[in-house]
C-alpha positions as CSV (number, residue, x, y, z in Angstrom):
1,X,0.0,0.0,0.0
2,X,2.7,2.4,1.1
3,X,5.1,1.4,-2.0
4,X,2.0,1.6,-4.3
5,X,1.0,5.7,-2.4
6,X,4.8,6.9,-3.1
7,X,5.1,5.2,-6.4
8,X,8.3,3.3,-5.3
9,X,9.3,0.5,-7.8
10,X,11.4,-2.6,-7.3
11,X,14.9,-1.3,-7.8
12,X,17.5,-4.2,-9.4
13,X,20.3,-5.0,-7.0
14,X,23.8,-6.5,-7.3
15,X,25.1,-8.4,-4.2
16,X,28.9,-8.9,-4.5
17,X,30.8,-11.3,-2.8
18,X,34.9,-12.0,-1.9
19,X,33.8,-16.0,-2.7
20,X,31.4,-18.0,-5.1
21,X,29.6,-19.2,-1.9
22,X,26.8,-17.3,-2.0
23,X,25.1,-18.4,0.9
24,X,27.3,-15.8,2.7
25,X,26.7,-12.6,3.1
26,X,27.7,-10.2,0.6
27,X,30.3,-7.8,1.1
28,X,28.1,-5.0,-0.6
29,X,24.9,-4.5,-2.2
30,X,24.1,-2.4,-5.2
31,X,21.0,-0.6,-5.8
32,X,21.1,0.9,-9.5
33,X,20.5,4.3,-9.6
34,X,17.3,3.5,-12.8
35,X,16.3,-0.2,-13.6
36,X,17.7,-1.2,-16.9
37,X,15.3,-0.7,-20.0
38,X,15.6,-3.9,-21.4
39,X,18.7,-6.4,-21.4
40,X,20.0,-9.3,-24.0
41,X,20.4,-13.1,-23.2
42,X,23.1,-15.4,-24.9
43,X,23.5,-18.9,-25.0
44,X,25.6,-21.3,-26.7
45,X,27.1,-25.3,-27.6
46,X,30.5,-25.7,-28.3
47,X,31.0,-28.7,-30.7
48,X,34.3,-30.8,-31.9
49,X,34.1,-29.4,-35.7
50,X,37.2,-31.8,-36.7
51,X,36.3,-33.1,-40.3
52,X,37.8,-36.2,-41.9
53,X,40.1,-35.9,-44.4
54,X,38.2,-35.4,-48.1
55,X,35.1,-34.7,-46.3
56,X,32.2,-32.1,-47.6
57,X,30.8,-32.1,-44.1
58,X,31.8,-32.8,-40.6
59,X,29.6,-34.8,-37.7
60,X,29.0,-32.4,-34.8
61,X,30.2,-34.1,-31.4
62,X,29.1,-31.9,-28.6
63,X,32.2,-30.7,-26.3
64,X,30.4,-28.6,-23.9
65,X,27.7,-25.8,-22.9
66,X,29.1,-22.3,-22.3
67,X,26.0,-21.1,-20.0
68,X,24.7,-18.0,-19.4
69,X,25.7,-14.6,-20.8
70,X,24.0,-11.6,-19.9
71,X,24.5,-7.9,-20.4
72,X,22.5,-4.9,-19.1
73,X,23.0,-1.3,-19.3
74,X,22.9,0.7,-16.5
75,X,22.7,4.7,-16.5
76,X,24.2,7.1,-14.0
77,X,23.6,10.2,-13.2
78,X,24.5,13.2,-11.2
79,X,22.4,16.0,-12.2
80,X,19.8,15.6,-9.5
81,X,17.0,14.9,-11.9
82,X,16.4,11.2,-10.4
83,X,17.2,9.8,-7.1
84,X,21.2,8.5,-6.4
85,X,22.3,5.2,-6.9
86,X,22.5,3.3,-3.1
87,X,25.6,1.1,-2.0
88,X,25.1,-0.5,1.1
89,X,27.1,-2.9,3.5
90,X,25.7,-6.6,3.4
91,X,22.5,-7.4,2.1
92,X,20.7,-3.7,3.1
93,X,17.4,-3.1,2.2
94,X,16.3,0.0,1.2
95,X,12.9,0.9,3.0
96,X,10.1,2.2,1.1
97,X,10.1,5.6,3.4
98,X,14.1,6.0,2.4
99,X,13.2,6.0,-1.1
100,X,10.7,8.3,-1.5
101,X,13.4,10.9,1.1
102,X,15.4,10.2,-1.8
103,X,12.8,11.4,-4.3
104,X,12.3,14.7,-2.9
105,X,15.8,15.1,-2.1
106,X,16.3,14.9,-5.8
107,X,14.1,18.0,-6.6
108,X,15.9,20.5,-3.9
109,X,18.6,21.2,-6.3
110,X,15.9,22.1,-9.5
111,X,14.0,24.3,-6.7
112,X,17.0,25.8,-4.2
113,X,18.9,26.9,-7.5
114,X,18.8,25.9,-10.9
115,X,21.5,27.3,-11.8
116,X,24.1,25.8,-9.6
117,X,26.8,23.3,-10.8
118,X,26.0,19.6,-10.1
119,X,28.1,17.3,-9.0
120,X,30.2,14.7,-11.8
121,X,29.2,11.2,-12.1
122,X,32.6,10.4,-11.9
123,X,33.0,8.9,-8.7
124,X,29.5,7.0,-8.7
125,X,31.0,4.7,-11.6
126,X,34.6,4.6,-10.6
127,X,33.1,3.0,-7.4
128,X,30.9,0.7,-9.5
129,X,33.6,-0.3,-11.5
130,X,35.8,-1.1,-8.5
131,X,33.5,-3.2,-7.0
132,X,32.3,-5.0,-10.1
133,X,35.5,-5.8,-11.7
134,X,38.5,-4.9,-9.3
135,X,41.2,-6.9,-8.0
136,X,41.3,-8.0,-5.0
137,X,44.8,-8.3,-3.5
138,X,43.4,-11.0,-0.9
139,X,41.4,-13.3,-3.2
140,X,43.6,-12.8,-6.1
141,X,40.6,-12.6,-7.6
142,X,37.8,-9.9,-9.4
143,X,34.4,-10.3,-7.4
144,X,31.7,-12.7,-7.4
145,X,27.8,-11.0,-8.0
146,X,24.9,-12.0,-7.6
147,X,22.0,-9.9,-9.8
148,X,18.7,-9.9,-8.3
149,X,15.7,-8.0,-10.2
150,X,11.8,-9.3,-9.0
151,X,11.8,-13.2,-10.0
152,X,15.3,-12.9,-11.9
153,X,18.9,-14.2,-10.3
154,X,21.4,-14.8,-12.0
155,X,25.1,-15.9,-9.5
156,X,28.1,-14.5,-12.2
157,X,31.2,-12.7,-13.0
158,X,31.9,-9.4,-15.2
159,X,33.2,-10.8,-18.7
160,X,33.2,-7.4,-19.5
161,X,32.6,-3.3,-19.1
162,X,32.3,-0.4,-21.4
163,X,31.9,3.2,-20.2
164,X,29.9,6.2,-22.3
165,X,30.2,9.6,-21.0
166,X,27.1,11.5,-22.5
167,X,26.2,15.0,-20.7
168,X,28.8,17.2,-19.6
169,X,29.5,20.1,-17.0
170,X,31.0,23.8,-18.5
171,X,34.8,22.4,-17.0
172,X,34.0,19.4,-19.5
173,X,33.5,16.7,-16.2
174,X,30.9,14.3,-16.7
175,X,27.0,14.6,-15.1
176,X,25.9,11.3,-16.7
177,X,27.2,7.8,-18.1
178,X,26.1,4.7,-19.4
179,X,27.5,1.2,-18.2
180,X,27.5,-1.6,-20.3
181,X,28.2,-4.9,-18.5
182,X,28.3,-8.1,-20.0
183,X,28.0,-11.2,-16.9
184,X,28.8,-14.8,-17.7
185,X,27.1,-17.1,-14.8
186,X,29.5,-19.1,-12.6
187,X,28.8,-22.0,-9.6
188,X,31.0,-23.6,-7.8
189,X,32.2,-27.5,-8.1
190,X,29.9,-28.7,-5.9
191,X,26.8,-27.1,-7.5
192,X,28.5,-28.1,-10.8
193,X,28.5,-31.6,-9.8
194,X,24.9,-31.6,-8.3
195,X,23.8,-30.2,-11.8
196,X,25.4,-32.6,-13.8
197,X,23.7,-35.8,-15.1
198,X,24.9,-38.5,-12.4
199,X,23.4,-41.3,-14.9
200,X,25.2,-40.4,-18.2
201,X,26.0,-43.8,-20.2
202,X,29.6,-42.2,-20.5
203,X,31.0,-42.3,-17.3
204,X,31.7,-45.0,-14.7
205,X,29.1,-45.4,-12.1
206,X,29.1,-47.0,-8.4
207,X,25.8,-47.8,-7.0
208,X,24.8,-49.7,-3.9
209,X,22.5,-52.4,-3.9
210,X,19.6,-52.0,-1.8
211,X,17.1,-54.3,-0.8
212,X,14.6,-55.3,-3.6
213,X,17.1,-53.7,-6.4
214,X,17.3,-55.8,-9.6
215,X,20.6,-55.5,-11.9
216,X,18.5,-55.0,-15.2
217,X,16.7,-52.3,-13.4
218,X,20.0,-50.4,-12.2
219,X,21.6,-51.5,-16.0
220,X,18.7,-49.9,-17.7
221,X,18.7,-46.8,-15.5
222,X,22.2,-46.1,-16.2
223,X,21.9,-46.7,-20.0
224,X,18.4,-46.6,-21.0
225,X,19.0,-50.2,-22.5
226,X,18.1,-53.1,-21.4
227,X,20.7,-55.3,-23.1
228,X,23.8,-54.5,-21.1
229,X,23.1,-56.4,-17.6
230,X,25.3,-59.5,-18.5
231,X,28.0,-57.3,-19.3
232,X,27.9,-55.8,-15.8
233,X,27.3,-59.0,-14.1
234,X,30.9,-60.0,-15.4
235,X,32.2,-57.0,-15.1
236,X,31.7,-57.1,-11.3
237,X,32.3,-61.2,-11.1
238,X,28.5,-61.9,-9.8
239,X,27.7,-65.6,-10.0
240,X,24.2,-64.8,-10.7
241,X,22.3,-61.7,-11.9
242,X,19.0,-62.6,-10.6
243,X,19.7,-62.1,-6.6
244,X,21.8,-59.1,-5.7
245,X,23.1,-58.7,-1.7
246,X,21.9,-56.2,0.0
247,X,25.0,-53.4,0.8
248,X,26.8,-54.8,-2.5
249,X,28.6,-52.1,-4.5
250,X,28.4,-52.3,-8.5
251,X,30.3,-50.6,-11.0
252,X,28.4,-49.9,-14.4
253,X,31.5,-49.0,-16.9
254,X,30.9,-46.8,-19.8
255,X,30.0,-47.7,-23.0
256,X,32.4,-48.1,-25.4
């Protein structure tokens, strides 16, 4: 009711971290100063291209899955027309009551004097820029973000940052600037591994047998056939397919 009465809007945030572990708590949080107007997605598949000699064509074998790339364009400015961006330590909120103080303090300087010199955007985006893509002595590393905006998340890194100046003061500073910044998503090994398909015909599995489990079952599971449980059977040196001991560990070997 309140955010609706002041007109306050869900402003996009950036968390940033020292670590990919996100269930920490952010260093810093990043309230743009005006939501993006639209942004761009990219995906893409890498694939082994190699083509055999006298060829016309080559057979596409997949290699891999580069994941998310994203890029928004964010806008600052320091002519007091709209509110300041807001930086805050950890994961602050800003309350619906702070931003509409922040909306009238935006129209003192239009009313108090119109003719006074505003401030440059300059440090607003060198401070941006530091925390988005500077190097940290400690980590050895550039910082981990996390983008939050309504129902979208995206955890990532800064592929990437270009910088328009496009209003200017009299002494030729800058009162506003445009941010481009591309993010590719990132996890960590353990989310990687969680994510991955555990029951990929390609790759050697263990399983243990629990009670009730049948090896043309577990054979089947692993590679959607159901021709490959005398092969296993040998492969582990079972006497008999048919009756599996409970606690017994198997080990399904890809398929060559």
């Amino acid at each position: 009711m309140i955010e609706a009465a002041l007109g306050i809007i869900d402003k996009m945030r950036i968390e940033v971290y020292d670590s990919n572990d996100f269930t920490t708590m952010p260093k810093k949080t990043i309230y743009v100063q005006i939501n993006p107007d639209r942004y761009t997605m990219k995906y893409a598949v890498n694939f082994n291209e190699e083509q055999p000699q006298n060829a016309s064509s080559s057979n596409l074998q997949y290699n891999n899955s580069t994941g998310e790339v994203v890029a928004f364009e964010f806008l600052f400015d320091s002519s007091g027309i709209v509110p300041p961006a807001k930086i805050k330590d950890g994961k602050g909120l800003i309350t619906p009551l702070e931003q509409a103080a922040d909306i009238a303090a935006s129209l003192k300087p239009a009313l108090v004097n119109p003719f006074a010199e505003v401030q440059t955007v300059d440090e607003q985006v060198t401070e941006f820029k530091s925390l988005l893509i500077g190097y940290n002595g400690e980590t050895h590393q550039t910082a981990f973000l996390q983008l939050i905006w309504g129902a979208y998340t995206l955890q990532c890194r800064v592929k990437s940052m270009d910088i328009e100046y496009t209003l200017f003061r009299k002494d030729g500073r800058p009162i506003r600037a445009k941010v481009k910044c591309v993010f590719k998503d990132t996890v960590s090994h353990q989310v990687m591994v969680q994510k991955q398909d555990k029951s990929s015909p390609d790759m050697t599995h263990e399983r243990t047998v629990h009670m009730n489990d049948r090896l043309t079952l577990m054979a089947e599971d692993i590679y959607k056939s159901n021709q490959y449980y005398i092969d296993i059977a040998k492969h582990n040196h079972l006497l008999t397919f048919r009756k599996l001991e409970t606690g017994t560990k198997l080990f399904f070997p890809p398929i060559k």
